[in-house]
Backbone bond lengths (Angstrom), bond angles and torsions (degrees), N, CA, C in turn:
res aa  C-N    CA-C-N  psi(-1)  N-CA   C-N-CA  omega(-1)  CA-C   N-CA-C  phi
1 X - - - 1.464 - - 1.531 110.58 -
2 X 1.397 104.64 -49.58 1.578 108.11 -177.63 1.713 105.36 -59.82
3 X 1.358 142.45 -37.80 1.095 164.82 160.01 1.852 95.15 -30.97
4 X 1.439 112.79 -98.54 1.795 97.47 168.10 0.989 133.84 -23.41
5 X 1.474 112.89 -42.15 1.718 101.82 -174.95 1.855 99.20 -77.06
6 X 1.044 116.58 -32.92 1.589 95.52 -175.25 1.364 102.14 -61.89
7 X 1.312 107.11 -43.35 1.797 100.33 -162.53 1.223 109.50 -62.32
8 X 1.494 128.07 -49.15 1.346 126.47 157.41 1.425 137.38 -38.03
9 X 1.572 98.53 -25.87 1.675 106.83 165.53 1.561 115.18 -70.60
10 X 1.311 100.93 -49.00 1.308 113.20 -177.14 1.466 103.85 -78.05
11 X 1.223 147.90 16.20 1.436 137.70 168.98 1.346 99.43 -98.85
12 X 1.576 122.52 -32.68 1.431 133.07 -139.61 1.655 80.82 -92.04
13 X 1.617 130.46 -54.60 1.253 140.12 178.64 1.712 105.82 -51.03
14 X 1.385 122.69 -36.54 1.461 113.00 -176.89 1.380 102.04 -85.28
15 X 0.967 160.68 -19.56 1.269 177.89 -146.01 1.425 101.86 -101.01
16 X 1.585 116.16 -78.68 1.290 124.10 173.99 1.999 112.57 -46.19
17 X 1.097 107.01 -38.82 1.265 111.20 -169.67 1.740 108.67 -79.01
18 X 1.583 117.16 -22.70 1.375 135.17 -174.23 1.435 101.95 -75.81
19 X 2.101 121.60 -46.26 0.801 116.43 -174.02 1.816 128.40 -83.59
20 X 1.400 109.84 -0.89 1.581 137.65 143.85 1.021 104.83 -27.24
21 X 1.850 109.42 -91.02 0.973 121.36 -170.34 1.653 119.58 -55.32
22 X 1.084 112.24 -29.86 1.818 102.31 174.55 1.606 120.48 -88.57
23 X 1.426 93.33 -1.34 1.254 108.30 168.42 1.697 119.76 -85.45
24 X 1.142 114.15 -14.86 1.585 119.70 176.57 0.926 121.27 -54.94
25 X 1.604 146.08 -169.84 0.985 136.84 165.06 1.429 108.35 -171.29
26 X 1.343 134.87 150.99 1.400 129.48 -145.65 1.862 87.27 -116.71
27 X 1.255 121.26 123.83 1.639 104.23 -173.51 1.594 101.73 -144.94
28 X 0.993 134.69 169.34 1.462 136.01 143.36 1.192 131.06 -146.64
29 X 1.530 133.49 131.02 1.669 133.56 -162.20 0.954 111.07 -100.63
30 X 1.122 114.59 145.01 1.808 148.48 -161.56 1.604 102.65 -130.64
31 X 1.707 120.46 144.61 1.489 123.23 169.28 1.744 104.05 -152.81
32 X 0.536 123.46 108.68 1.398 141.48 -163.70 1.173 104.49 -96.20
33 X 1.812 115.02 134.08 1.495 114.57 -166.29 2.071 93.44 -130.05
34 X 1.073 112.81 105.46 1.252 102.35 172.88 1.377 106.78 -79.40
35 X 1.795 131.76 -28.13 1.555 105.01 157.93 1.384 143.37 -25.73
36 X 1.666 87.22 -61.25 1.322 107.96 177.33 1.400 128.25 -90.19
37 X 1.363 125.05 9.93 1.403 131.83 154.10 1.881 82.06 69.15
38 X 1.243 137.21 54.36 0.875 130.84 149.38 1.834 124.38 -157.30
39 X 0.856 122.29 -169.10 1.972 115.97 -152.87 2.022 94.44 -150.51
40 X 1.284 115.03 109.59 1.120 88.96 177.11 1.638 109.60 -118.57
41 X 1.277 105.27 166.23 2.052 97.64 -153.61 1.584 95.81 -158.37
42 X 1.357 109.18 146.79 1.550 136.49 163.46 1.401 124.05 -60.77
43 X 1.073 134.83 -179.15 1.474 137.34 132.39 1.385 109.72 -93.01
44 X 1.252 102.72 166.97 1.452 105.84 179.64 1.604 138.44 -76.49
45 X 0.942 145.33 141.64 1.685 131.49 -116.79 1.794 94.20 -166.99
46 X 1.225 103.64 121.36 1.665 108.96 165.66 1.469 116.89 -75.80
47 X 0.737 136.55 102.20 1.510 129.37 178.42 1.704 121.56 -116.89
48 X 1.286 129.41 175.61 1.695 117.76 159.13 1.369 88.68 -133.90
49 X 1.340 144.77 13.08 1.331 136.51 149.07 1.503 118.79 -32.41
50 X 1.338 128.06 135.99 1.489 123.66 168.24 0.991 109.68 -63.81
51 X 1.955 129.18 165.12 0.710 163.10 -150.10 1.720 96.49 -78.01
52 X 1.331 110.39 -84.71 1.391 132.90 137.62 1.448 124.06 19.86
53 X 1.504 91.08 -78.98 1.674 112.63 176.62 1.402 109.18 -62.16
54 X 1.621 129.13 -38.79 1.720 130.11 -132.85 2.254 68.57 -97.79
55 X 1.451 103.98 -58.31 1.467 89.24 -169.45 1.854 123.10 -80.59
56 X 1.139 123.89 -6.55 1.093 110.17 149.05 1.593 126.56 -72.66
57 X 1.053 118.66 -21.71 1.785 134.60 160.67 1.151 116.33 -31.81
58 X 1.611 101.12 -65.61 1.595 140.43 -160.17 1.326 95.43 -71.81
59 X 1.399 133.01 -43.65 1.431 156.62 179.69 1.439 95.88 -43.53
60 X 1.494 109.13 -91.27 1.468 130.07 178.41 1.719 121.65 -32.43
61 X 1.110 125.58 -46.37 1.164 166.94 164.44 1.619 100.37 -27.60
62 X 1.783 104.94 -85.38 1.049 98.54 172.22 1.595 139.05 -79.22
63 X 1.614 95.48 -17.02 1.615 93.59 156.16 1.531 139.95 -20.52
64 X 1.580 106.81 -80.80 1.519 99.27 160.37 1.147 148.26 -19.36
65 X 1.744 93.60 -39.77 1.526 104.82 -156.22 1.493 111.59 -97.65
66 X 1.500 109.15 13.60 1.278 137.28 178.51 2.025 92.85 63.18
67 X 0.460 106.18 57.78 1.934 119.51 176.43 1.386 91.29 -105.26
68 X 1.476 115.60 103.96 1.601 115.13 160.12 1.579 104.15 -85.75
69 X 1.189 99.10 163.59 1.348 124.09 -173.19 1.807 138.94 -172.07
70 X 0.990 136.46 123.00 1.260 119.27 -151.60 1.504 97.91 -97.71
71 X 1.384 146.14 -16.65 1.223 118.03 176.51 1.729 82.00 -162.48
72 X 1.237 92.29 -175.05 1.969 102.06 -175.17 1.746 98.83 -156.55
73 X 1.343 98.94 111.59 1.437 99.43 168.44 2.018 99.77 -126.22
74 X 1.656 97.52 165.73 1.369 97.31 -169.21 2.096 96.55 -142.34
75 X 1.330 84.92 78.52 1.951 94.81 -165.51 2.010 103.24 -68.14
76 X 1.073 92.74 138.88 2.114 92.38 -171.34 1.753 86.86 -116.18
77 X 1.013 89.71 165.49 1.651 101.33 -173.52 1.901 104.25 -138.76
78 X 1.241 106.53 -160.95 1.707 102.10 -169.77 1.467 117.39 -96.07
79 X 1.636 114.88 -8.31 1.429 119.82 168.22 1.471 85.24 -133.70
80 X 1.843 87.83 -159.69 1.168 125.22 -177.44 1.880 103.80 -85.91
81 X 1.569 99.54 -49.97 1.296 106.18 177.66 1.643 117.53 -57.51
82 X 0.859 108.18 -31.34 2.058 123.45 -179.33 1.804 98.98 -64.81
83 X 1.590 93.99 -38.53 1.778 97.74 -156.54 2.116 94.65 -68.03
84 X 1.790 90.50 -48.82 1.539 74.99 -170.46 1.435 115.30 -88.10
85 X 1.790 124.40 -1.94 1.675 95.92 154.66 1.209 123.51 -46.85
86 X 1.950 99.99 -47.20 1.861 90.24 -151.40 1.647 114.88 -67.75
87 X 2.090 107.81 -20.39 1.580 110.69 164.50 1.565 105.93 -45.89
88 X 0.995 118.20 -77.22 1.152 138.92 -171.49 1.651 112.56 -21.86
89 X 1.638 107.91 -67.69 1.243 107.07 178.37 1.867 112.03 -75.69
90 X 0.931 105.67 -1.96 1.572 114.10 168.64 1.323 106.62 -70.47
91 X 1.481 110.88 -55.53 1.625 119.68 -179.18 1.762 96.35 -46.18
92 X 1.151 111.92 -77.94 1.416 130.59 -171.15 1.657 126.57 -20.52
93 X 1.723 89.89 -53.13 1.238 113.96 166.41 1.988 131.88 -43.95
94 X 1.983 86.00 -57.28 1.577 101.09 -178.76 1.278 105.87 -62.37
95 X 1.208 111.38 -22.35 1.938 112.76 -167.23 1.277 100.16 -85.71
96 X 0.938 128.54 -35.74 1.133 126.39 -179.35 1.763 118.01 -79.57
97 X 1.230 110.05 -13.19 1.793 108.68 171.75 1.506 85.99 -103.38
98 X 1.003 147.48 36.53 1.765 137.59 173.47 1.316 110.10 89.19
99 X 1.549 128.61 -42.76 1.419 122.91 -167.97 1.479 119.02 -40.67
100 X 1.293 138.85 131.89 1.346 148.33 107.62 1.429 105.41 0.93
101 X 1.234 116.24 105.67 1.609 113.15 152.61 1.513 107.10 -111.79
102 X 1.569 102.90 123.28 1.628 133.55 -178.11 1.400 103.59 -96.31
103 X 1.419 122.98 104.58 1.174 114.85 171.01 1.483 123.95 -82.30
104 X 1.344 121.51 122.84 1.285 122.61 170.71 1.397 141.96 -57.07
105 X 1.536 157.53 131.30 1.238 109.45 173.40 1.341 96.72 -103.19
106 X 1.133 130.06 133.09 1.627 143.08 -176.08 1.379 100.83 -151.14
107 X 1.673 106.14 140.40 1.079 125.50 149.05 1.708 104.48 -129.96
108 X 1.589 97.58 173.52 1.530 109.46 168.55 1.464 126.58 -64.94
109 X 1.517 140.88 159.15 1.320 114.47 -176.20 1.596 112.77 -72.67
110 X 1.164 97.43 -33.70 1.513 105.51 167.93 1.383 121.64 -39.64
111 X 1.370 111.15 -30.49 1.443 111.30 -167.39 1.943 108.29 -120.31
112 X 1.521 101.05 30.67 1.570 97.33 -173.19 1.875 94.95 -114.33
């Protein structure tokens, strides 16, 4: 009897720990300053942080650092490879309308 309950503990713990991992999500945040003719952005980052959380973070973050910016989104895609085209062509993009892209180094707290 004592034997089930561990194993059952320990199934319930791999389980919990399985649903983590499918819970992650591969993302990276962007905040774009049309004042400042510049775009500032992450690399791409596994996280299970909300959506919510990663860009109000990202928000706070650059506040201090006097980093204007007009909004902060942090778009995740279905891999890792998806996450850093769409950075990538994001980068591509700002450079190409004039923006400054400032790379950040940020991660989530979760992930420091």
């Amino acid at each position: 009897m004592k034997f089930l309950k561990l194993a059952g503990a320990g199934l319930i713990i791999n389980i919990a720990g399985l649903q983590f991992a499918l819970a992650a999500e591969w993302r990276f945040c962007i905040a774009p300053s049309d004042r400042e003719n510049k775009t500032h952005m992450t690399n791409p980052f596994l996280t299970s942080t909300s959506m919510e959380t990663l860009e109000r973070d990202f928000d706070q973050l650059l506040g201090p650092w006097n980093r204007l910016h007009d909004s902060v989104q942090c778009p995740t895609g279905a891999d890792e490879q998806s996450v850093r085209t769409m950075r990538e062509y994001a980068e591509v993009f700002n450079q190409q309308i004039g923006k400054m892209v400032v790379l950040i180094d940020w991660k989530p707290v979760s992930m420091r």
